[in-house]
N, C-alpha and C positions, 0 to 999 in steps of 0.2 A: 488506434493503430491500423486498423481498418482490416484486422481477423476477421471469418467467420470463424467461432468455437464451438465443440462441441465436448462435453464434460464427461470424461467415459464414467464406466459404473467402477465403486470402490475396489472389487476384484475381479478377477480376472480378464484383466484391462491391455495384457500383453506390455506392461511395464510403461502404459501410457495412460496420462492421467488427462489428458487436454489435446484435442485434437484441433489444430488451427490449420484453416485453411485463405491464403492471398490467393484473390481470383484477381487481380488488377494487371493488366499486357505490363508484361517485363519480369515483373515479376512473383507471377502465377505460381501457386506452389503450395503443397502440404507442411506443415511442422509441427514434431510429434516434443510433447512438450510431458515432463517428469515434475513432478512435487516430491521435496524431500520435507517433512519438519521434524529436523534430527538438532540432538544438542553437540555430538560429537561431529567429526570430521567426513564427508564423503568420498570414498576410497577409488580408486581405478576399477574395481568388478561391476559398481555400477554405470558408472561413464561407458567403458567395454558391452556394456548389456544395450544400453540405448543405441549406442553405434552399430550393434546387430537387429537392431528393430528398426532403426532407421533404413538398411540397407533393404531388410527384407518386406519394408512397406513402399519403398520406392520413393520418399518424403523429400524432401528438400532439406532437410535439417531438422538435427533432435536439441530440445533445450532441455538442461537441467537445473532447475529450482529449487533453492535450498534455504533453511533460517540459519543454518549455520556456515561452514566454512568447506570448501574443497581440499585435501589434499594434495603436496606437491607433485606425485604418480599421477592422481587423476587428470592436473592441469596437462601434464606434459603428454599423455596418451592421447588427450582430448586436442590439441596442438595436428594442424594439417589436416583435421578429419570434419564435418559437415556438424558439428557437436559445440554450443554456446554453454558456459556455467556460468549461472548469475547465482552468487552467493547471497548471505543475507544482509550485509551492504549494500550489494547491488539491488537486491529487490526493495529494501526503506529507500533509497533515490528513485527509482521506479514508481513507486508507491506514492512517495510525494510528486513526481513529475506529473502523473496521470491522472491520480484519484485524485488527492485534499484538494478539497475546496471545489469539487466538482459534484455536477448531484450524480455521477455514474459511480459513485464508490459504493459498494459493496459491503458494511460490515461482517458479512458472514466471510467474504476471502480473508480480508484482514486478520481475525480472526482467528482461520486455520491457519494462518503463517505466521501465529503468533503477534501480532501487528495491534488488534484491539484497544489496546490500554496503555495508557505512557503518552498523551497528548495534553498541552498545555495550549488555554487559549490567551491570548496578548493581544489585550486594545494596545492600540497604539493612540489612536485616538478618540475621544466622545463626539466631534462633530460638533455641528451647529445646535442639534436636538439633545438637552441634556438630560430633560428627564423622562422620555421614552428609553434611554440606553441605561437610568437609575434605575425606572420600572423591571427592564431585562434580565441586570446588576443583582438585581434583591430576588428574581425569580428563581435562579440558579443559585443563589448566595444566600439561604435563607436567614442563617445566622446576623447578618449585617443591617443593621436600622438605615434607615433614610441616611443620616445623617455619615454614617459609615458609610455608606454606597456613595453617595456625593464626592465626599474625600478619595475615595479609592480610583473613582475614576478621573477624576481632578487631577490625579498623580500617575497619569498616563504618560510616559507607556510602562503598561503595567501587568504581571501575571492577573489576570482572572481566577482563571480554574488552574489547579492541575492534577496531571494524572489519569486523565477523563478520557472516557473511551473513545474511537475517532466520532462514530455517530453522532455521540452526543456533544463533542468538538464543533461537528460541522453546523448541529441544528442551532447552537450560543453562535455561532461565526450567522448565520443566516438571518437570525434572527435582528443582531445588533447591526450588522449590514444595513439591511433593509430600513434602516432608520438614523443611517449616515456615520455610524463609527465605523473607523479603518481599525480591523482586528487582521488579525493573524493565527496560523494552529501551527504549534512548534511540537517533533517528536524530541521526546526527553531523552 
């Protein structure tokens, strides 16, 4: 996206968790960025808090980051003000837009925004090389013989794994890659 970041310390951060800064002509600029990882609702006192940190840091715009969901108050105060809320549909779209399948993902963000775990990997297909993607099959799948491992991917397209942390998503996606099967990482 072409941030610099800089990741404040856990407290007393002045209600900012992520300092990004666009140095690019036009559109140069600070953005003070919030993390929320709440199960419940984000309220208007928070959106109102970053709108005053925003102003009193002179930023370009404050985002707020959340796993769960905004409030109908929070959206509408947040409405005509320098202030973005990406809930946590917006951040799983995000998350796939950016990271999967990228070697810049991060399992430790993931992680903290509860993201980690709930990835499903899907050959689509074995390719031309079938039994480098059997040998792969059986490394990750220990329980499955030869003979199973053959059949499973035979009957492409097919779940692999699932449930599997994105890491360990990307390193089965990289690996069976790298030897000609078309896979894919699906969030559950």
């Amino acid at each position: 996206m072409g941030f610099e970041t800089i990741v404040t310390k856990p407290s007393q951060d002045g209600g900012v968790d992520v300092i990004a800064e666009l140095k690019q002509p036009l559109l140069r600029g600070r953005v003070l960025v919030q993390c929320k990882r709440y199960q419940g609702s984000i309220g208007e006192p928070i959106v109102r808090e970053l709108v005053g940190v925003v102003d009193h840091e002179r930023a370009m715009k404050g985002i707020i980051i959340c796993t769960s969901r905004f409030t109908a108050g929070a959206e509408k105060f947040a409405e005509g003000k320098p202030i973005e809320l990406i809930d946590g549909s917006e951040l799983e779209r995000l998350i796939k837009r950016y990271w999967i399948g990228e070697e810049s993902f991060n399992p430790t963000v993931a992680n903290s925004a509860g993201l980690q775990s709930g990835f499903d990997i899907v050959l689509g297909s074995a390719g031309a090389q079938k039994i480098p993607v059997i040998k792969i099959v059986r490394d990750h799948k220990k329980s499955l013989g030869l003979a199973e491992a053959k059949q499973l991917i035979e009957s492409a397209p097919v779940i692999l794994c699932r449930d599997i942390p994105i890491g360990q998503a990307q390193e089965i996606k990289r690996q069976l890659e790298a030897v000609g099967a078309v896979v894919e990482i699906r969030r559950r």
